[in-house]
C-alpha positions in Angstrom: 26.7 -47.1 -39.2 23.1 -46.4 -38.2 20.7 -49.0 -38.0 17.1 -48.7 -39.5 13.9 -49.5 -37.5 13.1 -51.8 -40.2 16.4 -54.0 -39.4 16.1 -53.7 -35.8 15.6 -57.4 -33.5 11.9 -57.9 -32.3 9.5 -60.8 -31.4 8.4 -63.3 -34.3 5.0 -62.5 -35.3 2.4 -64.3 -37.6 2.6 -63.5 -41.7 1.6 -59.9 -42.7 -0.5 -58.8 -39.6 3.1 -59.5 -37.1 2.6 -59.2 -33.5 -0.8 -57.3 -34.0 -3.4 -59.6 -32.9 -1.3 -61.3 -30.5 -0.4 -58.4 -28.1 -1.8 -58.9 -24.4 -3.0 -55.3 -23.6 -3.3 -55.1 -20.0 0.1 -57.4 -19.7 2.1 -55.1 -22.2 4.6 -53.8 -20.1 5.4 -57.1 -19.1 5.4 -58.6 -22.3 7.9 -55.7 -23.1 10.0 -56.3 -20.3 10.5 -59.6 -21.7 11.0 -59.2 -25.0 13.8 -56.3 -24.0 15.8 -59.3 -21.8 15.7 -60.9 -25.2 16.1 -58.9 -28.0 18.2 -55.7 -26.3 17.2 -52.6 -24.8 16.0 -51.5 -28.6 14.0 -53.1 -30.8 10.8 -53.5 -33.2 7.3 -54.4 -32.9 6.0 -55.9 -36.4 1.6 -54.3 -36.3 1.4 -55.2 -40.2 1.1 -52.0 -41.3 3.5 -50.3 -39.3 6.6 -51.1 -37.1 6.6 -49.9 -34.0 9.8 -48.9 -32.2 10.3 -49.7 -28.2 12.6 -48.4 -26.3 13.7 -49.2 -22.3 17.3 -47.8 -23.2 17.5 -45.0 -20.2 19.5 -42.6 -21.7 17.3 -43.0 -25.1 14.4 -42.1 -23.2 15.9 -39.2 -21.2 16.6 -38.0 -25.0 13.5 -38.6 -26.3 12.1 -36.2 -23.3 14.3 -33.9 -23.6 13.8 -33.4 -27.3 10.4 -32.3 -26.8 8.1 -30.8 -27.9 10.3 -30.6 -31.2 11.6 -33.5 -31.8 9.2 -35.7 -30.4 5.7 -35.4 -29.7 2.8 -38.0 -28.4 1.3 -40.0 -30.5 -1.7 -38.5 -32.5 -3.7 -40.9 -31.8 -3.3 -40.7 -27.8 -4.1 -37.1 -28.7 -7.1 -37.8 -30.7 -8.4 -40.4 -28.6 -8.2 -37.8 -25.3 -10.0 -35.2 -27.1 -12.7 -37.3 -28.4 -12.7 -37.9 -24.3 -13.4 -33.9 -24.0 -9.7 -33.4 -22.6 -7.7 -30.6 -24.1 -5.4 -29.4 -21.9 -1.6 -29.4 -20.8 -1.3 -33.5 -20.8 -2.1 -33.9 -24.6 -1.6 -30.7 -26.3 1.8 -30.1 -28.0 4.4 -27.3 -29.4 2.8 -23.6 -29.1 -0.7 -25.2 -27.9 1.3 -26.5 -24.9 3.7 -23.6 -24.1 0.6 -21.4 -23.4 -1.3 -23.7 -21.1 1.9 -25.3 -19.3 2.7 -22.0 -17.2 -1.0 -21.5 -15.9 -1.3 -24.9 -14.8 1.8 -25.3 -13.1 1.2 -21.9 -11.7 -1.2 -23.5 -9.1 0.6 -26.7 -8.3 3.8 -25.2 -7.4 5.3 -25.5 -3.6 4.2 -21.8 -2.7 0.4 -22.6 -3.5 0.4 -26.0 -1.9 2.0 -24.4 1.3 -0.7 -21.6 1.7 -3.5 -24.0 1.1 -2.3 -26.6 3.3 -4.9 -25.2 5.9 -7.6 -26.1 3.3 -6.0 -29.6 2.8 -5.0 -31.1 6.2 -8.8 -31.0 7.2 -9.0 -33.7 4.5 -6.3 -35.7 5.9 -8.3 -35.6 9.4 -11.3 -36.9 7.4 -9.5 -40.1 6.0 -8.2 -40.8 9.4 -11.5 -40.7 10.9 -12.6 -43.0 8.2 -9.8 -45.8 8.9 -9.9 -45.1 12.6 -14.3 -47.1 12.1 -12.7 -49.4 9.5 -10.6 -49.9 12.4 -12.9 -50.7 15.3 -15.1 -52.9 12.7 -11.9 -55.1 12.1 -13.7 -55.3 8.8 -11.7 -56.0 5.5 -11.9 -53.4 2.7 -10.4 -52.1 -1.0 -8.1 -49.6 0.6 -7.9 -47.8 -3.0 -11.4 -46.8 -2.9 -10.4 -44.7 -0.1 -7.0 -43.2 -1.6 -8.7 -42.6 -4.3 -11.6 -40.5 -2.9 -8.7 -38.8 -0.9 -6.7 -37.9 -4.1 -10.0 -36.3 -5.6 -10.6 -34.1 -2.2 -7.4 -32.8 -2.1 -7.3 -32.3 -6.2 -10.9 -30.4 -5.7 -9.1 -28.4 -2.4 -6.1 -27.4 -4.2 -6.8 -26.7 -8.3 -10.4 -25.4 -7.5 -11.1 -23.8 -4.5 -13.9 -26.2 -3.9 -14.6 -28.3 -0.6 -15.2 -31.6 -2.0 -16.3 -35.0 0.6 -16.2 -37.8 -1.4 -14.3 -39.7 2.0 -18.0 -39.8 3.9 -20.2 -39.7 0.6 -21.8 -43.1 0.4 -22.3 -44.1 -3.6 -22.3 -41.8 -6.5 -19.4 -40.4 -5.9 -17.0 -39.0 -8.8 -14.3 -41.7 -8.3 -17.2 -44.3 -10.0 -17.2 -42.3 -12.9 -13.6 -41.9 -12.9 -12.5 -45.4 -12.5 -14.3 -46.1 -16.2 -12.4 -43.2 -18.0 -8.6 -44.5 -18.3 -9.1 -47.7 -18.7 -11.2 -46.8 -21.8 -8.9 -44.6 -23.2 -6.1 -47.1 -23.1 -8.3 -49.4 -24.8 -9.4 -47.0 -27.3 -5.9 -45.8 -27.7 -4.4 -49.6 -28.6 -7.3 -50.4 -30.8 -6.1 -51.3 -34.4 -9.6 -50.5 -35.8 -11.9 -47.7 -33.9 -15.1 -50.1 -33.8 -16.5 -48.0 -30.8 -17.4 -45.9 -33.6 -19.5 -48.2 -35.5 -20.9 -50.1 -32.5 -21.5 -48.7 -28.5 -21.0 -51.8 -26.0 -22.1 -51.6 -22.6 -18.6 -50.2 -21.3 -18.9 -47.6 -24.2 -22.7 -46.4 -22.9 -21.0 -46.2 -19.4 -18.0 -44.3 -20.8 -20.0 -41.8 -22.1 -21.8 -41.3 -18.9 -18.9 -40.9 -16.8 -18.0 -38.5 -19.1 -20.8 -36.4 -19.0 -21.0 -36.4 -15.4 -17.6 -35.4 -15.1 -18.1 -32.7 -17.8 -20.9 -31.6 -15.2 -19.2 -31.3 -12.3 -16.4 -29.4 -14.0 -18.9 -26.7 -15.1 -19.9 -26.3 -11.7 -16.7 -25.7 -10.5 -16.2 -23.2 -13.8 -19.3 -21.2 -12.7 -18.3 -21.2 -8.5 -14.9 -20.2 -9.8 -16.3 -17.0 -11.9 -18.4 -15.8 -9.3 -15.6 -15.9 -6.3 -14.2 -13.3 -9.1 -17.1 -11.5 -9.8 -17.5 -10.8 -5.9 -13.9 -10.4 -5.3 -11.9 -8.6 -8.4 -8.9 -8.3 -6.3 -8.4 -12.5 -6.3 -7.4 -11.6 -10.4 -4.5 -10.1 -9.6 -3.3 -13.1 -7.4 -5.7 -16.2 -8.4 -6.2 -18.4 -5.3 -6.3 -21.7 -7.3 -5.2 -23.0 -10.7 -9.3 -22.5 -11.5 -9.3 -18.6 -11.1 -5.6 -18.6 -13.0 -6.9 -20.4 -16.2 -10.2 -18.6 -16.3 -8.2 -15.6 -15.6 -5.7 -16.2 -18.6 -8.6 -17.3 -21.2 -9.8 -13.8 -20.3 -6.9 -12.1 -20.9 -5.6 -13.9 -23.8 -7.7 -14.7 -27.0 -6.0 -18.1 -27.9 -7.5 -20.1 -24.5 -10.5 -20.8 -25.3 -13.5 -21.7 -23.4 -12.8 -25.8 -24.1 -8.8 -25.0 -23.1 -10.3 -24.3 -19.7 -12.4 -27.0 -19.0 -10.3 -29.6 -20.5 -7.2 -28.5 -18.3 -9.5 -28.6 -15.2 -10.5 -32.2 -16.8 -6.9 -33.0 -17.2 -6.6 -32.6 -13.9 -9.1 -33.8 -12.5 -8.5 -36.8 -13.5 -4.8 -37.1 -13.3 -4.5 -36.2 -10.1 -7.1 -38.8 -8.7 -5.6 -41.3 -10.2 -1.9 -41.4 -10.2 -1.6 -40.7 -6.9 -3.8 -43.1 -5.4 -2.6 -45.1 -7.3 1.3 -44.8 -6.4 -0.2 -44.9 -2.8 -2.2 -48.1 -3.4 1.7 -49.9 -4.4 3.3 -48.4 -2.1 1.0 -50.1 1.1 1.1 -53.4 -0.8 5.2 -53.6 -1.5 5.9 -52.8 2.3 3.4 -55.9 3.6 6.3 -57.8 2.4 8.5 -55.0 4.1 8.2 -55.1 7.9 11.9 -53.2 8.1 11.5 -50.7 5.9 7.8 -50.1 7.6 9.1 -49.5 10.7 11.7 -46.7 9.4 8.9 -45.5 8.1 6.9 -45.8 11.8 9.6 -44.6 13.7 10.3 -41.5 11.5 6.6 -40.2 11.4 6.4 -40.9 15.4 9.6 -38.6 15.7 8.3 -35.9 13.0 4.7 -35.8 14.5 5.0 -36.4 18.2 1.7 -36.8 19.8 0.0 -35.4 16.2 -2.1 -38.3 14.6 -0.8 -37.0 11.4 0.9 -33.7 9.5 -1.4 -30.8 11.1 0.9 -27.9 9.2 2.9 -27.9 6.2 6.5 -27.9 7.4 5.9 -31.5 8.7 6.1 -32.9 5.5 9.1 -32.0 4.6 11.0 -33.6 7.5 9.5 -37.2 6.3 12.6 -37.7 3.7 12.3 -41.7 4.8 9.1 -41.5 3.8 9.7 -40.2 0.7 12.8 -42.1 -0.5 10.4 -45.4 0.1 7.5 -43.3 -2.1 10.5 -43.4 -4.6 11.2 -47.0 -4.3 7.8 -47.8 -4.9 7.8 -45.7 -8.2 10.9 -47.5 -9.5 8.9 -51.1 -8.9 5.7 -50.4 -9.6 5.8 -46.9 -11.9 2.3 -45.6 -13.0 3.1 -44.7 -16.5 5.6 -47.1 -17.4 4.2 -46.7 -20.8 4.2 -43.7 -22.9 3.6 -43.5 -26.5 5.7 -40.8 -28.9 6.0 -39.8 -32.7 8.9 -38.4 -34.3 8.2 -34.8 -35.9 11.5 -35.3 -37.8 14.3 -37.0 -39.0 16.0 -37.2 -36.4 19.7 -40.3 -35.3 18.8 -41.9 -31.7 22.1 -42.7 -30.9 22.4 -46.4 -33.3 18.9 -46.1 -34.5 17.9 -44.1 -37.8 14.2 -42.9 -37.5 12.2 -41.2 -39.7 9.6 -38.4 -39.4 6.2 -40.0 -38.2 8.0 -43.0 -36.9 5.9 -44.3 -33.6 7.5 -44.9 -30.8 6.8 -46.6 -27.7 9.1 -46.3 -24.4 8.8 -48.5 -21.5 10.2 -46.7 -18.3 10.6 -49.5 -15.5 13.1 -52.0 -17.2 16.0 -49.8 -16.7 15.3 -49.4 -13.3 15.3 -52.6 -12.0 18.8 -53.7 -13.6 22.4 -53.9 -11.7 23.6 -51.9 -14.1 21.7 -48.9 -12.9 20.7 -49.5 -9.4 22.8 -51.3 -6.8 20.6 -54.4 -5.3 18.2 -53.4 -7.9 16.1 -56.5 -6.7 16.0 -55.1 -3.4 13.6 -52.6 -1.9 15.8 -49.8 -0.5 14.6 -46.0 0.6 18.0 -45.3 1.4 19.5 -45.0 -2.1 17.3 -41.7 -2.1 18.6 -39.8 1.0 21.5 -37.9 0.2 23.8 -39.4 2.7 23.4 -42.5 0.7 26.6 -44.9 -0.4 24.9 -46.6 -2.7 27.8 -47.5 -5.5 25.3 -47.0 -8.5 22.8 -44.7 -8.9 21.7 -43.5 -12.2 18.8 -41.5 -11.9 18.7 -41.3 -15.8 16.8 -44.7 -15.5 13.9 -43.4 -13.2 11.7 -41.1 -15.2 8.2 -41.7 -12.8 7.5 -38.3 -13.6 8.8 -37.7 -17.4 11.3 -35.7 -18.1 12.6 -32.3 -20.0 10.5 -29.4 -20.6 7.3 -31.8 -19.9 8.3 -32.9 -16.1 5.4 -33.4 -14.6 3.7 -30.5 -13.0 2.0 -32.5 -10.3 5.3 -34.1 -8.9 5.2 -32.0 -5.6 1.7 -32.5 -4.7 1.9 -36.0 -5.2 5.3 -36.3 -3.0 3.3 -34.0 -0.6 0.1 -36.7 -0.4 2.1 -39.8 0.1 4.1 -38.0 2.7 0.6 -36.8 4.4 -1.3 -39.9 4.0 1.6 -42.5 5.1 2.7 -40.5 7.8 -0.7 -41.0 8.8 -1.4 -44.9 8.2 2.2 -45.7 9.9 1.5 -43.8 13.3 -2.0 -44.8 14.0 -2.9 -47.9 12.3 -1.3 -51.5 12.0 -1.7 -53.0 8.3 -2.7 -56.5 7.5 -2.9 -57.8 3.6 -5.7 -60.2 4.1 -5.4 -60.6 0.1 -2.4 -63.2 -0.9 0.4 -61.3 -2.1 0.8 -63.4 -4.6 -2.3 -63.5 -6.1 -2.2 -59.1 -7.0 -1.7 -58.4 -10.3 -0.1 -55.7 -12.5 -2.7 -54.5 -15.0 -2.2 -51.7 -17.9 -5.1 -49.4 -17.9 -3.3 -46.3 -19.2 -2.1 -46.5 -16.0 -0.8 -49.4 -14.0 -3.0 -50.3 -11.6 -3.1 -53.4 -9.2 -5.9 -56.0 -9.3 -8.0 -55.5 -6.2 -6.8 -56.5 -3.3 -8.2 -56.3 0.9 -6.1 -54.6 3.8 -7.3 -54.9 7.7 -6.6 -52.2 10.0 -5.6 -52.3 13.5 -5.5 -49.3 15.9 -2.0 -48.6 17.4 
C-alpha cells in the first residue's frame, strides 16, 4: 500500500511552524545525512505550511532524474530566484524552454570542441604553472582556491567564448570577486521562508547586485566581440567556433531565443563552470593531504604520461591520466558539489512506496548513498581504483553517484570538468610538493548552493 508524504517519518519540530526556523542552512546536507541514518532513506521535513519530502534513496533519485522534464521539474522558486539573478538559460529553464536551449549549449562543450581548442587552453595551464612555480620559490602560504578558481574562469572564457581571458596574473578586480558573492546569495535567497530582500537591501544584497551588474557587463562584451568575429567572418556561421557564436547563431535563426536566452546561457555558464570545477579541484587537493598513497599513483602516473612535459601540452595526454581521473571521482563521491537539488512534481505520480501529489516539493540529497557498504565496497575508504575498469571491487552501484545529475539533464559540462582536473593535477603532482599548512581538521563543509570548503592555506614546494 502506498504511503503518503503526510505519514512519512521525519525529525520532531516545534508546534505549527515544524522544523522551519530550526534548519542550519549552510550545514543542511549534513543535517540531512543525519536525519536519513535515523528516520530511513525517505522521509518528511515538517516547514509549517508545507511538508517537504527528502530523498537519499539512490535508485529514487536516479527516477526522479530520469522522469524529467515531465515528471519532475526544479523547484519554482530555484527558478524564480535565478531569474531574478538575470539567469535564463539551460540550468533553470524546463520542458520546451529547455529542449531548445539544451542542444546549442552542449553543442560547444562536447569532446570534439574541447579537443580543437585545446591549443587555446593549454596556454592557460602554462600560466597557472608559472603562478605556483613564484608561490613556490616564496615558500609563502596561500588560498589555493583563489587560483583554481581564476583558472576555471580562463578556461570557461577560452572555450564557451572565444575570448582570451587573464584573470591568473590580474591583481584585484578580477571576475572571480564578483562571482564568489552570486551563489551563495542565491542559496540564501532560495531557502528563505519570507523574501525580505525585497522589502529591505543589506549590505550583502547592495554587493549582490553589483556583482551582478558587473557580470551582466562583461557578458555583453563578450556578446558584442562574438557578433563582430561574425560580421567579419560569415563563414564561422556555418561551423560556430564557440558555444558564443552557436547561441547568437540560433537566436538568429530561430524566433523563440531571445535576446535574454542568450545572455543568460552565457551567464549560466559563466558561472557554473567557475565554480563547480574549482571547486571539485579545491576537495580533491585537500582529501589527498591525508592521502600520501593515492598521491603518489597519482605522481607516478602523470610522470609516465608527461615525461619531461611540466604538464599536458596536447590534448591526447589527458586521456591517458585514468588514475587521475578515478581519484577526481572519488573526491566527487566524498565531497559532491551539488549534493543538494531541489525538485517539484508536475503530476501525480507513485515513487516506488511513496504517494506524491502534483506540486509536492521535493528535496534529494545525493552523497548519503554513496558513502554506504551497501553501495560501495570500503565505502569509508578513499579508493580511485573502484573506477578503472579492471577493477574487483565486489560492489559498485553507480546508481548511488549522481555528481553530475542524471537522465535527459546530465550535465553538459561533465567532460570539461574531467578534462580540467586531469590538466591541472597532472600539473600540481609532477612539479610541485603539497603541504596543508591549515589543520585538516579544522576545514569545514559549507552549503552555498554549492558545497564549498571553509578556507583553508596549502605551501608549495618545487620538485
Amino acid at each position: 500500500m502506498a504511503t503518503k508524504v503526510k505519514d512519512l517519518p521525519g525529525p520532531k519540530g516545534k508546534p505549527v511552524i515544524g522544523n522551519l526556523f530550526s534548519l542550519d542552512l549552510p550545514q543542511l546536507h549534513n543535517s540531512i545525512e543525519e536525519w536519513s541514518a535515523e528516520h530511513g532513506d525517505v522521509f518528511r521535513l515538517n516547514l509549517g505550511i508545507f511538508d517537504q519530502l527528502v530523498v537519499t534513496r539512490p535508485s529514487m533519485l536516479q527516477k526522479i532524474m530520469k522522469e524529467r522534464p515531465h515528471g519532475f521539474a526544479r523547484s519554482e522558486k530555484l527558478n524564480k530566484v535565478i531569474r531574478e539573478s538575470g539567469v535564463h538559460g539551460v540550468f533553470n529553464t524546463e520542458g520546451i524552454d529547455w529542449k531548445k536551449h539544451r542542444p546549442i549549449v552542449a553543442k560547444g562543450l562536447d569532446v570534439k570542441h574541447q579537443k580543437d581548442f585545446y591549443p587555446a587552453i593549454e596556454p592557460i595551464l602554462g600560466r597557472l604553472y608559472k603562478k605556483w612555480q613564484e608561490r613556490a620559490k616564496s615558500g609563502e602560504a596561500f588560498f589555493i582556491q583563489k587560483d583554481l578558481l581564476r583558472f576555471t574562469v580562463d578556461v570557461t572564457s577560452s572555450l564557451a567564448f572565444g575570448y582570451s581571458m587573464n584573470t591568473i596574473e590580474e591583481e584585484g578586480g578580477a571576475i572571480q570577486d564578483h562571482l564568489e558573492k552570486v551563489f551563495p546569495m542565491i542559496f540564501k535567497r532560495i531557502n528563505m521562508p519570507v523574501p525580505w530582500y525585497k522589502l529591505y537591501r543589506t549590505k550583502e544584497d547592495k554587493e549582490f547586485d553589483v556583482a551582478v551588474l558587473e557580470m551582466n557587463r562583461l557578458v555583453d562584451e563578450f556578446i558584442t566581440a562574438a557578433r563582430k568575429r561574425l560580421q567579419d567572418n560569415p563563414e564561422l556561421r556555418e561551423n560556430p567556433p564557440s558555444v558564443i557564436e552557436a547561441i547568437i547563431v540560433a537566436a538568429e535563426e530561430q524566433e523563440d531565443i531571445s535576446d535574454e536566452d542568450v545572455r543568460g546561457n552565457i551567464l549560466t555558464l559563466l558561472m557554473a563552470g567557475e565554480d563547480t570545477t574549482a571547486v571539485t579541484l579545491n576537495w580533491l587537493i585537500y582529501l589527498l593531504s591525508q592521502e600520501p598513497e593515492v598521491t603518489e599513483k597519482m605522481r607516478d602516473e602523470a610522470n609516465s604520461v608527461l615525461g619531461d612535459k611540466k604538464w599536458a601540452t596536447v590534448y591526447e595526454d589527458n586521456a591517458k591520466m585514468r588514475y587521475i581521473e578515478g581519484a577526481a571521482f572519488e573526491s566527487m563521491r566524498f565531497k559532491p558539489v551539488a549534493p543538494i537539488m531541489l525538485f517539484q512534481a508536475n503530476e501525480d505520480i507513485q515513487l516506488e512506496e511513496v504517494s506524491i501529489k502534483k506540486g509536492q516539493r521535493i528535496l534529494t540529497q545525493h552523497r548519503y548513498g554513496s558513502l554506504q557498504e551497501e553501495n560501495f565496497s570500503e565505502a569509508s575508504q578513499f579508493k580511485p581504483e573502484r573506477w578503472l575498469k579492471e577493477s574487483r571491487c565486489p560492489v559498485h552501484n553507480t546508481e548511488a553517484f549522481s555528481p553530475f545529475g542524471g537522465g535527459a539533464r546530465y550535465c553538459p559540462g561533465r567532460n570539461l570538468a574531467i578534462l580540467e582536473i586531469r590538466m591541472v593535477m597532472s600539473m600540481l603532482l609532477k612539479n610541485f610538493e603539497v603541504e596543508l599548512v591549515t589543520p585538516y581538521d579544522s576545514v569545514d563543509e559549507k552549503m552555498a548552493f554549492t558545497m564549498m570548503s571553509s578556507p583553508y592555506e596549502v605551501r608549495l614546494k618545487e620538485r
